[in-house]
Backbone as CSV, one residue per row, in Angstrom:
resi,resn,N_x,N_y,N_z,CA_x,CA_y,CA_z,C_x,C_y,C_z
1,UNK,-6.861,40.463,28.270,-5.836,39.629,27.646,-4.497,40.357,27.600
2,UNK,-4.395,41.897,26.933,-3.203,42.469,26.939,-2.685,42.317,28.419
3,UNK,-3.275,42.625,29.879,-2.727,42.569,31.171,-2.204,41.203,31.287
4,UNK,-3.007,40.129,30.891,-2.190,38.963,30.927,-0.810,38.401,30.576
5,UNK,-0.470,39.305,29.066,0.498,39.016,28.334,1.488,40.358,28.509
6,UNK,1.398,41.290,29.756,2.417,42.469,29.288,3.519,41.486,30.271
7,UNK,4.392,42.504,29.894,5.825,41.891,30.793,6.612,43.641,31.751
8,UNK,7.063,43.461,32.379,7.327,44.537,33.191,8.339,45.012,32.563
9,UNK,9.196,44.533,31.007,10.624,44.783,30.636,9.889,45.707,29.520
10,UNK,8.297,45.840,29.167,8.252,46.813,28.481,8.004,48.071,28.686
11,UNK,8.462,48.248,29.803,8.528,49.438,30.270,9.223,50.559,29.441
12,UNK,10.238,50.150,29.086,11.359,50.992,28.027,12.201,50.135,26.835
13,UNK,12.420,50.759,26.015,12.988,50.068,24.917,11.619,49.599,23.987
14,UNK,11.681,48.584,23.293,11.298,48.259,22.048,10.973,46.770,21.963
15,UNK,10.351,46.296,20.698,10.399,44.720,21.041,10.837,44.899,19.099
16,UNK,11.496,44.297,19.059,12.203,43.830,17.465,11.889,43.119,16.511
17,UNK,10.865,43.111,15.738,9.946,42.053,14.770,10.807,42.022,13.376
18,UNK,11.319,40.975,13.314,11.688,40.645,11.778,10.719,40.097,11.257
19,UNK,10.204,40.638,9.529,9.022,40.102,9.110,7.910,41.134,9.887
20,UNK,7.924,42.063,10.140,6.680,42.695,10.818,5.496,43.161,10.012
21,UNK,5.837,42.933,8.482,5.261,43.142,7.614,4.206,41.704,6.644
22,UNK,4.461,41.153,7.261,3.940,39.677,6.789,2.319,39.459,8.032
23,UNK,1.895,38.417,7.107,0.560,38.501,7.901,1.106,37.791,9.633
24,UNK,1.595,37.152,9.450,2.049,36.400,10.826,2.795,37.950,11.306
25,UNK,3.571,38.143,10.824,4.353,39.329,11.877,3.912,40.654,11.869
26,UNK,2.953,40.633,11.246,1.710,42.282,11.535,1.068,41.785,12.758
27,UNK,0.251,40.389,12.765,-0.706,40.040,14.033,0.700,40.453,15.462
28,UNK,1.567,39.477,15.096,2.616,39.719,16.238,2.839,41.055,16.530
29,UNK,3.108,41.749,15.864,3.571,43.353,16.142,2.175,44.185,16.990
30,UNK,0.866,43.659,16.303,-0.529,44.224,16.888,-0.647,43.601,18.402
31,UNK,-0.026,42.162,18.946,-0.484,41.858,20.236,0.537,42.594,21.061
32,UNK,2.061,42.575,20.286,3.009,42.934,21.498,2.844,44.366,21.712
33,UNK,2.115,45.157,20.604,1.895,46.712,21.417,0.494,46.310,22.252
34,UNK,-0.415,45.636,22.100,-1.289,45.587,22.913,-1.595,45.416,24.156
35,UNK,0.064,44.235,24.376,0.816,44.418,25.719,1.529,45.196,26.463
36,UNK,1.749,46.611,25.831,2.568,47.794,26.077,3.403,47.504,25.835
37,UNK,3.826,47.354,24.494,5.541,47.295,23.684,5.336,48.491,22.714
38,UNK,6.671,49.138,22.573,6.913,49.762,21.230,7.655,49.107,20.298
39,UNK,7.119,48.961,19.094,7.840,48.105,17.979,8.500,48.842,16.878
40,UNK,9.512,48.142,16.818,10.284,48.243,15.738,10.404,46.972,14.492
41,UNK,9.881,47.480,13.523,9.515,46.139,12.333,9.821,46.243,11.229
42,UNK,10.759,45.440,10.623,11.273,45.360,9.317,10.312,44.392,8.486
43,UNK,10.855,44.951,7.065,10.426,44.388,5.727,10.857,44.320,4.780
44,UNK,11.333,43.403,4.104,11.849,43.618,2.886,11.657,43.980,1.504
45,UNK,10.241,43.699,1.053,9.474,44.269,-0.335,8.080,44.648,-0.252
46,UNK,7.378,44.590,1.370,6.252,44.699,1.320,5.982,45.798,1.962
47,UNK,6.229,47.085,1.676,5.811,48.184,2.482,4.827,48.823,3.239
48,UNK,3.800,48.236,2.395,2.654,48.315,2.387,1.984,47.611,3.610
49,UNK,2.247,46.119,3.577,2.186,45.765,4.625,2.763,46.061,5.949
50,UNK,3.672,46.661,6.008,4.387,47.184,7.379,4.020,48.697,7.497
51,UNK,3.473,49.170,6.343,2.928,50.802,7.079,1.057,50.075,7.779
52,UNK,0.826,48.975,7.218,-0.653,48.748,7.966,0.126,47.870,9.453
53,UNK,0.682,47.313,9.499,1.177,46.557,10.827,1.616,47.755,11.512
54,UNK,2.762,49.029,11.409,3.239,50.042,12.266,1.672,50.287,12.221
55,UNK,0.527,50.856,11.487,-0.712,51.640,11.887,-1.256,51.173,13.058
56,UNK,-1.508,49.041,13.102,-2.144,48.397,14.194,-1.274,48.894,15.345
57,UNK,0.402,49.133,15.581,0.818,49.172,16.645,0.540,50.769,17.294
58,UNK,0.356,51.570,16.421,0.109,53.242,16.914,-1.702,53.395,17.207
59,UNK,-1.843,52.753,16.563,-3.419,52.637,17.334,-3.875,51.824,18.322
60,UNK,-2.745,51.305,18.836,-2.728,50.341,20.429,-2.083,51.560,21.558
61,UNK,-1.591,52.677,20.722,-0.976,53.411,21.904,0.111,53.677,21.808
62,UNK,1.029,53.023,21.119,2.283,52.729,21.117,3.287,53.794,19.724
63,UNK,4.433,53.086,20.136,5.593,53.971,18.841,6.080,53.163,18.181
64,UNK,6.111,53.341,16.773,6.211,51.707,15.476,7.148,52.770,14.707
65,UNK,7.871,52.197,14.489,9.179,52.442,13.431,9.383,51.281,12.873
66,UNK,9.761,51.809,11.389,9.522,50.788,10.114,11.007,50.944,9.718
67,UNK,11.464,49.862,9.306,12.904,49.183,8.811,13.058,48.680,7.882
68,UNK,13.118,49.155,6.406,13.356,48.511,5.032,14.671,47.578,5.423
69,UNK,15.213,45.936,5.174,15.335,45.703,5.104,15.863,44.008,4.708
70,UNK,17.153,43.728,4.432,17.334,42.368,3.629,18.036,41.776,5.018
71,UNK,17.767,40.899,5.791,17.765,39.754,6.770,19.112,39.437,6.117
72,UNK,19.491,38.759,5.258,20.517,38.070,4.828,22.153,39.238,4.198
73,UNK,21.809,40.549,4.922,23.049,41.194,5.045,23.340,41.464,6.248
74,UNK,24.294,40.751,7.159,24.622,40.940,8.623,24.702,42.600,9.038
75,UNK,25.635,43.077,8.022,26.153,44.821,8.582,24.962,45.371,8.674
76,UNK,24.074,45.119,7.500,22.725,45.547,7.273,21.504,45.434,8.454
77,UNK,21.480,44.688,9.244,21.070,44.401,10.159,21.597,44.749,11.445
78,UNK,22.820,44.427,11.705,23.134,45.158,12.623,23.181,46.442,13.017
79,UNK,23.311,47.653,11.712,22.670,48.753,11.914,21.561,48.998,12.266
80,UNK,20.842,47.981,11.897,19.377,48.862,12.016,18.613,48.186,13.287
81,UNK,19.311,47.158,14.093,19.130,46.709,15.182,19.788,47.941,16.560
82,UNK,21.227,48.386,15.564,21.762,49.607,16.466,20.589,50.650,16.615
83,UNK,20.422,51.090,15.475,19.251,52.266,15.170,18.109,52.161,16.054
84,UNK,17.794,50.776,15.846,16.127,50.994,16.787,16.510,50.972,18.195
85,UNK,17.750,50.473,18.429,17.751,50.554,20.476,18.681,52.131,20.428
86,UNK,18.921,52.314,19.774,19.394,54.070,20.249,17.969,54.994,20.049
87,UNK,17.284,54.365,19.293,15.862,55.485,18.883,15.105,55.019,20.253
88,UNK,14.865,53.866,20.540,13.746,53.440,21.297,14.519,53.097,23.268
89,UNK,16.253,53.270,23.082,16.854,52.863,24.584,16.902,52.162,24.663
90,UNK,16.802,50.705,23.827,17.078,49.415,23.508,15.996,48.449,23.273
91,UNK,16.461,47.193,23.133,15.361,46.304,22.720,15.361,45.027,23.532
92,UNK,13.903,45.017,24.065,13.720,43.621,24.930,13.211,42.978,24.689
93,UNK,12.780,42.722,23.268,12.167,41.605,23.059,12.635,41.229,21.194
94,UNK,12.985,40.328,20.817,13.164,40.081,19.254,12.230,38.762,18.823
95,UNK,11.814,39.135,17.584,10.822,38.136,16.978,11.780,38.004,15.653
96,UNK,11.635,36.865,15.421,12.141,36.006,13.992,10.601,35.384,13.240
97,UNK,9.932,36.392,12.895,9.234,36.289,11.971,9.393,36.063,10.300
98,UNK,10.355,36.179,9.986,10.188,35.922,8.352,10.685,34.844,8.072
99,UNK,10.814,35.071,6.449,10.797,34.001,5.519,10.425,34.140,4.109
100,UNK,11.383,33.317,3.353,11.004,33.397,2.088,10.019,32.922,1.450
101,UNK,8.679,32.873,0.371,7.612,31.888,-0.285,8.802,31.175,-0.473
102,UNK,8.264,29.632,0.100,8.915,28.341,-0.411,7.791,27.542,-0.956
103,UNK,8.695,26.921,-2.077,7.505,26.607,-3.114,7.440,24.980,-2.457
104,UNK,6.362,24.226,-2.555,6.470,22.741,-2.440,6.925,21.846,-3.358
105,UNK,7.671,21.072,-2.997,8.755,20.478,-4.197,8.927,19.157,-3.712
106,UNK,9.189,17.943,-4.683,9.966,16.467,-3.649,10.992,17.027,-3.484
107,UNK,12.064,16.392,-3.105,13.679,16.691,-2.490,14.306,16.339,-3.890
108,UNK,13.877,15.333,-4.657,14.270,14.962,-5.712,14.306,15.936,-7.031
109,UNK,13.137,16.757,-7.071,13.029,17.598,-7.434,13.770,19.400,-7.604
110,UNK,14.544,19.447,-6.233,14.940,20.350,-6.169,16.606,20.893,-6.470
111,UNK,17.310,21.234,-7.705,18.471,21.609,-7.923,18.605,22.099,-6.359
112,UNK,20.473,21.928,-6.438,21.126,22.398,-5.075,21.395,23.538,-5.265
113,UNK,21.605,24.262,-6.088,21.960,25.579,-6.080,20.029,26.461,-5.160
114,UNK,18.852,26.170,-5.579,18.133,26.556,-4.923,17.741,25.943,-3.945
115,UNK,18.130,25.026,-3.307,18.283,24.458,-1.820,19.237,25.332,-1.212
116,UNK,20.103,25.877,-1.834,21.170,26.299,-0.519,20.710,27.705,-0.824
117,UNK,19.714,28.295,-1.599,19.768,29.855,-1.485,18.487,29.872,-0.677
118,UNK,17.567,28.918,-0.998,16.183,29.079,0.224,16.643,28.051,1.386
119,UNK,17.469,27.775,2.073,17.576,27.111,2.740,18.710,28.302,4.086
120,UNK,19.424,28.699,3.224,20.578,29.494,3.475,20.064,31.002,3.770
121,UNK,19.030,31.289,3.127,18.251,32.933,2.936,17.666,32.927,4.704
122,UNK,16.591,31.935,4.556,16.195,31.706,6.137,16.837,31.410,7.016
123,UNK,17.904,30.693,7.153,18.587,30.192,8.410,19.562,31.505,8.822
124,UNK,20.577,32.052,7.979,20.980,32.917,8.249,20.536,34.561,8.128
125,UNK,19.254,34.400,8.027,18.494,35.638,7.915,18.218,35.632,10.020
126,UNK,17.442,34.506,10.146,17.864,34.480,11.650,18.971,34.327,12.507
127,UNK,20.181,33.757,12.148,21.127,33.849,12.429,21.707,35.921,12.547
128,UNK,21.522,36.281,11.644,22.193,37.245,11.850,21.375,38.358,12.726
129,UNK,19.725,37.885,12.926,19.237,38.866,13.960,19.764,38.747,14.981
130,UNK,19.990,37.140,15.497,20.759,37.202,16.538,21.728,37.465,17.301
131,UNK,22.496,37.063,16.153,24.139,38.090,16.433,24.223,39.439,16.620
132,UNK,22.768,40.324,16.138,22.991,41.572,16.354,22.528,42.181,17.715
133,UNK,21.628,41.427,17.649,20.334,41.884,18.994,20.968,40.993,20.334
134,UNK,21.587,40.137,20.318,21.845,39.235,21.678,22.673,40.555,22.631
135,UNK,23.426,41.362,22.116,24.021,42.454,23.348,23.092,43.294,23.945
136,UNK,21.864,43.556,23.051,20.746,44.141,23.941,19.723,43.462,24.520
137,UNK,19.893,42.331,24.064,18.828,41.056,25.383,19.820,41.056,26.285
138,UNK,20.856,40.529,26.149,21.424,40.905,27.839,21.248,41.793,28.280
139,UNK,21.319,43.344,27.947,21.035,44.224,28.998,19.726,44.187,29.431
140,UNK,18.847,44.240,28.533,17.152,43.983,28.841,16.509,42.918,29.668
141,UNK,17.182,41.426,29.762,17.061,40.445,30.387,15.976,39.580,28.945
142,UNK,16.330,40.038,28.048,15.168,39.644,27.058,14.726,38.855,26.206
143,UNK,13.823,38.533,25.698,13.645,37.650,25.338,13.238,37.455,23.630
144,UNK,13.587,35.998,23.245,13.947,35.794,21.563,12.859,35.113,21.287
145,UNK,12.349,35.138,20.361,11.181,34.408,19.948,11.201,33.749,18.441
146,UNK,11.237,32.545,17.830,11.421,32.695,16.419,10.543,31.420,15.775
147,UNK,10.057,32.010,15.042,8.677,31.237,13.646,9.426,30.089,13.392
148,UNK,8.824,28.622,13.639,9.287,27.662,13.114,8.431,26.357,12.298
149,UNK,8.166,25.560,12.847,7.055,24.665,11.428,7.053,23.641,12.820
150,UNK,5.453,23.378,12.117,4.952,22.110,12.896,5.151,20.656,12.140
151,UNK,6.068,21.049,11.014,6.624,19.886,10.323,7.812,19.296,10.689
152,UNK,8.760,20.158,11.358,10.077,19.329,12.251,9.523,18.449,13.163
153,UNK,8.469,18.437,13.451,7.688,17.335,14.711,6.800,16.574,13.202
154,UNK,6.261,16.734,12.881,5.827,15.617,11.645,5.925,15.485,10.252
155,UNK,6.666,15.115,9.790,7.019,16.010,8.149,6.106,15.875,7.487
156,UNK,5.784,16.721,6.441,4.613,16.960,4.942,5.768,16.892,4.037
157,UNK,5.142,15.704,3.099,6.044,15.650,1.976,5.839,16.885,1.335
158,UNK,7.103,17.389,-0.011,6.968,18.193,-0.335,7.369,19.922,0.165
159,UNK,7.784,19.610,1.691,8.066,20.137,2.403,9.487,20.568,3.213
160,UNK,10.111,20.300,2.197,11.751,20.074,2.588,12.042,21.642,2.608
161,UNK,11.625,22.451,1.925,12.935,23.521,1.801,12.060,24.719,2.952
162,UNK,10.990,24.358,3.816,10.489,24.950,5.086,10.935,24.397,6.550
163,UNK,11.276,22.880,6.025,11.248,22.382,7.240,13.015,22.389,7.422
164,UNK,13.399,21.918,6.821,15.531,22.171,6.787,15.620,22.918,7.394
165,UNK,15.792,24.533,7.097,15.750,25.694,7.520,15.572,26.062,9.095
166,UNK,13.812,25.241,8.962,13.309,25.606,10.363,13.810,24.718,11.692
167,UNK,14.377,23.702,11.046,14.866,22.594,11.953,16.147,23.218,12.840
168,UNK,17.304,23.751,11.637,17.879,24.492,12.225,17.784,25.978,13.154
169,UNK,16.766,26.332,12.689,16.342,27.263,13.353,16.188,27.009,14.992
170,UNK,15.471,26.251,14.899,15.266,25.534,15.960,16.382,25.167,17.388
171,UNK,17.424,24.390,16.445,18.557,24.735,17.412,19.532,25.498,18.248
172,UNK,19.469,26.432,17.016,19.676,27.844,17.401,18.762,28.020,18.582
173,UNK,17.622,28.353,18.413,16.542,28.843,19.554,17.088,28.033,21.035
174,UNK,17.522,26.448,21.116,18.244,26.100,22.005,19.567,26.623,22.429
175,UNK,20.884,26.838,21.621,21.676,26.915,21.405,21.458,28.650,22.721
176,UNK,20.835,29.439,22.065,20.632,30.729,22.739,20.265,30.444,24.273
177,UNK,19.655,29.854,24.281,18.682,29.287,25.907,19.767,28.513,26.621
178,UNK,20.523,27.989,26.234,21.634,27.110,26.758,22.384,27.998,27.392
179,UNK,22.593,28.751,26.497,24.755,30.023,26.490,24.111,31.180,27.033
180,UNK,23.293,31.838,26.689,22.522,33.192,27.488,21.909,33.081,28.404
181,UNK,20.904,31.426,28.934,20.032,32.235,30.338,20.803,32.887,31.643
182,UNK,22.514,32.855,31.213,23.082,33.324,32.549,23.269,34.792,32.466
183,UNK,22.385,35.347,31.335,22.332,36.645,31.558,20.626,37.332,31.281
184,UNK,19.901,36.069,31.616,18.811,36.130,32.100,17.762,36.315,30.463
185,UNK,18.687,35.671,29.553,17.563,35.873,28.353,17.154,34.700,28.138
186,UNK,16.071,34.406,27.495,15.130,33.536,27.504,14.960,33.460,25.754
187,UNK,14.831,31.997,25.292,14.764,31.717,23.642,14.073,30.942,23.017
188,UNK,12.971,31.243,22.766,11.870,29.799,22.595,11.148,29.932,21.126
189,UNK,10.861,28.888,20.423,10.105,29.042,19.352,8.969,28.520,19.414
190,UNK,8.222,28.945,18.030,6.615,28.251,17.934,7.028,27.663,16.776
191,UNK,6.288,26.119,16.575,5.866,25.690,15.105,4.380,26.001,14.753
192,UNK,4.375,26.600,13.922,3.389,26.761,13.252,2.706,26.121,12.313
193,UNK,1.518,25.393,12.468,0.747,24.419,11.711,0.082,25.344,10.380
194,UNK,-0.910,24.514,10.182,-1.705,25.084,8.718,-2.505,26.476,9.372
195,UNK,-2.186,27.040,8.541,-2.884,27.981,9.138,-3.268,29.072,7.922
196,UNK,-4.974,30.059,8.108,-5.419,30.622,6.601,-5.049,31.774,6.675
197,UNK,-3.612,32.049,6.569,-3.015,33.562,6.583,-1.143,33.223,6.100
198,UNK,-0.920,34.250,6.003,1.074,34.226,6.238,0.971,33.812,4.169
199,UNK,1.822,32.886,4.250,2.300,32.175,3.028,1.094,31.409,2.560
200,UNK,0.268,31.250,3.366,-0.819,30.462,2.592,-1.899,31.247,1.750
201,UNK,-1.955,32.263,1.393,-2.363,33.000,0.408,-1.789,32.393,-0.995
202,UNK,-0.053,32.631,-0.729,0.785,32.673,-2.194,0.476,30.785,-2.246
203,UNK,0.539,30.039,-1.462,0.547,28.780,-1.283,-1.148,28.598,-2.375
204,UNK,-1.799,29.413,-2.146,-3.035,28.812,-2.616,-2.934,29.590,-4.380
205,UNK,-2.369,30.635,-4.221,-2.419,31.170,-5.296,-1.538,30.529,-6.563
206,UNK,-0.648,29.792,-6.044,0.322,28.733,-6.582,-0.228,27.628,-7.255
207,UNK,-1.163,27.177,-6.338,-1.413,25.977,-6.687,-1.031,24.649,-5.537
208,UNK,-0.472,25.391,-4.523,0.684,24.432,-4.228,-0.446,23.787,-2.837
209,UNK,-1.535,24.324,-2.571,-2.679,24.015,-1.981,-4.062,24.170,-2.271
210,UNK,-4.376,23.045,-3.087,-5.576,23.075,-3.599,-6.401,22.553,-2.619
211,UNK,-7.373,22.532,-3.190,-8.940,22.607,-2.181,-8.922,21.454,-1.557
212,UNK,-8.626,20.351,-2.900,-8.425,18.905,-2.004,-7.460,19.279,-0.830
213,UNK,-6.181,19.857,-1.028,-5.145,19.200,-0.053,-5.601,20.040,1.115
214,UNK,-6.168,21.326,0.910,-6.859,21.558,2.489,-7.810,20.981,2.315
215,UNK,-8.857,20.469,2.111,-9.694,19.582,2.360,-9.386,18.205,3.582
216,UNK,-8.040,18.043,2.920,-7.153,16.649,3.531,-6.654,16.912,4.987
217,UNK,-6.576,17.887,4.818,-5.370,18.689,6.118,-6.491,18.604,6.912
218,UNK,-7.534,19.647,6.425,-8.804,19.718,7.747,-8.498,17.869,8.130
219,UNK,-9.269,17.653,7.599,-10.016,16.507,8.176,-8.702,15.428,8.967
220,UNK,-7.355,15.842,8.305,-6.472,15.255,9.701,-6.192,15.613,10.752
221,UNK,-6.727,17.429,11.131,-6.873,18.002,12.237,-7.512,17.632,13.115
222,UNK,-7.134,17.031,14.314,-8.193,16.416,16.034,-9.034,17.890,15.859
223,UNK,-8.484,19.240,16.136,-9.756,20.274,15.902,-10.331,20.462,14.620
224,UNK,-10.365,20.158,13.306,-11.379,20.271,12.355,-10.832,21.681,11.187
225,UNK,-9.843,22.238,11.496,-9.919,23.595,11.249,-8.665,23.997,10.903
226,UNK,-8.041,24.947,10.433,-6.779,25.447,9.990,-6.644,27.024,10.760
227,UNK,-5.397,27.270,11.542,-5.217,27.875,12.664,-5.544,29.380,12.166
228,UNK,-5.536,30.499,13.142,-4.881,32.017,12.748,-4.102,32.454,13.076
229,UNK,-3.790,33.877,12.311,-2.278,34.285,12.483,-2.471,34.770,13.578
230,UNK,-3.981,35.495,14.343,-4.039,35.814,15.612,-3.500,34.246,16.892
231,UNK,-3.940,33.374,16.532,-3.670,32.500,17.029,-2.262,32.159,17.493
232,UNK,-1.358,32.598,16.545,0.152,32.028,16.244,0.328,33.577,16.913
233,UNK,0.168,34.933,16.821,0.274,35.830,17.400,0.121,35.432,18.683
234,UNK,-0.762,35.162,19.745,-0.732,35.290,21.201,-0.070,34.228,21.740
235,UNK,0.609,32.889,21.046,1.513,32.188,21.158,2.856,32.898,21.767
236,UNK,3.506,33.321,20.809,4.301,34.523,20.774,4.215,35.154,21.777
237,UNK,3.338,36.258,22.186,3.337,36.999,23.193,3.120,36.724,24.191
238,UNK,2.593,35.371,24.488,2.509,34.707,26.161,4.066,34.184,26.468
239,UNK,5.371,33.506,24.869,6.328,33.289,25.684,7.371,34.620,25.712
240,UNK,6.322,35.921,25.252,7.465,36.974,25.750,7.637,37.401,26.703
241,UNK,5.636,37.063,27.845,5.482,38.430,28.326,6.004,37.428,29.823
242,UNK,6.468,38.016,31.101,6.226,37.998,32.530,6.332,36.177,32.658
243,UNK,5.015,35.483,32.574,4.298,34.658,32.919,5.017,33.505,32.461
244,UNK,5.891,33.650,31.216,6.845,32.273,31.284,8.123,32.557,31.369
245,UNK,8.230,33.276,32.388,9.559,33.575,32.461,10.662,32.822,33.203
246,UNK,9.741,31.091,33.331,11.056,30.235,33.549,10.478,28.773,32.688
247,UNK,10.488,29.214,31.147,10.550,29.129,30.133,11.620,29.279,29.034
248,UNK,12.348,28.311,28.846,13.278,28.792,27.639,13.973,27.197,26.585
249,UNK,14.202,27.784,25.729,14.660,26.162,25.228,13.633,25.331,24.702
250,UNK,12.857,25.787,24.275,11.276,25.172,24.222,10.351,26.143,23.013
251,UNK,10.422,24.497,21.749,9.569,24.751,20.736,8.010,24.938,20.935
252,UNK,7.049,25.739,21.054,5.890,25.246,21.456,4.586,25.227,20.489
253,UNK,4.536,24.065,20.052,3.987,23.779,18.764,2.463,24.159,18.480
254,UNK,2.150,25.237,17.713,0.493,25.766,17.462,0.018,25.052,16.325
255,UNK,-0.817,23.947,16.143,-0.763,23.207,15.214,-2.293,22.512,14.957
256,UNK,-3.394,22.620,15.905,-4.394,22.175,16.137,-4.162,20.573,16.330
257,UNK,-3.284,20.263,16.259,-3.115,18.602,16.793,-2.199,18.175,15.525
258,UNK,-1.916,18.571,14.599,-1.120,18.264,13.043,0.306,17.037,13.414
259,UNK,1.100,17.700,14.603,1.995,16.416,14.769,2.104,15.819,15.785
260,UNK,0.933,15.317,16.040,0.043,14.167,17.079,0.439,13.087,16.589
């Protein structure tokens, strides 16, 4: 599987995981060294989790450097996007893995002042990876990858302050694929369906998914089942590696059938 998914651009440099510390962006960080990447992976409060995600990538072979940081300070990021391609000779691959716990709410429900700080936290938390990292995908020829929801293709009530965010996200991911493939970078996202890892821990621990409502979810799944983060991981690394490399502009939805 790793020969399937390496790409010949990881030869040198790095691949860039925002969120590398989250269950979705530990699996990601574990396939892309498995493909012969060295990673570089930030976090913002979970350390813990990103010294076990750098462990999965050094026990694939590889070199993992860990990045305390807040997504939603541009300078802040752009240093440490400088940092990892001067440590590692640059970076060819970037993942937009994070995100804030968003709680489930009606729309009606939600003051604007916390619509525009969880709405605003995520969008320009990816926004500003991009702005930092797009001068070293051009040199690399490389490629962007970024976490999005299988709810912009079908909405879940309750679901507004994941799906806003990710919608825009989304465009962006076009927006890049449009203006860059003439310097040969490539920008594609995944939506990500239900799945028993990432946010759905705090989601269950909340309340905000009780037994019924996965109960409900299964049984509207065509496959029966609620996805993994390995799952949503090799997503990811098939549109980094070689093999779709005339691929770009393109959400590609992991969802078990959810917005059918």
């Amino acid at each position: 599987m790793s020969d399937f998914l390496n790409a010949s651009r990881y030869a040198s440099g790095a691949a860039f995981v925002a969120g590398g510390s989250g269950g979705l962006g530990a699996a990601i960080c574990k396939v892309l060294a498995e493909a012969g990447a060295d990673v570089a992976l930030t976090f913002h409060r979970n350390r813990d989790g990103a010294e076990r995600a750098a462990g999965d990538v050094r026990a694939a072979g590889r070199k993992a450097h860990i990045v305390e940081l807040d997504l939603a300070k541009d300078e802040e990021v752009a240093h440490a996007v400088s940092h990892a391609a001067t440590m590692f000779g640059g970076i060819h691959t970037a993942i937009y893995a994070a995100g804030p716990y968003v709680d489930m709410r009606f729309v009606g429900q939600i003051a604007p002042a916390h619509f525009r700080e969880t709405v605003g936290g995520d969008l320009f938390g990816c926004y500003n990876l991009l702005h930092a990292v797009l001068p070293e995908l051009r040199k690399s020829r490389g490629a962007f990858v970024a976490l999005s929801s299988a709810a912009t293709h079908r909405f879940l009530k309750k679901d507004i302050l994941s799906v806003a965010p990710k919608a825009a996200v989304e465009t962006l991911v076009k927006a890049i694929a449009a203006e860059e493939g003439r310097y040969g970078v490539r920008a594609n996202g995944i939506g990500v369906g239900v799945i028993a890892d990432g946010m759905y821990h705090a989601l269950r621990e909340k309340g905000d998914f009780s037994d019924r409502v996965i109960e409900e979810t299964r049984k509207a799944l065509p496959l029966g089942r609620l996805g993994t983060a390995q799952e949503i991981a090799d997503a990811v690394a098939f549109l980094c590696c070689d093999r779709a490399g005339f691929i770009t502009g393109q959400t590609l939805v992991v969802d078990g059938g959810f917005a059918l």
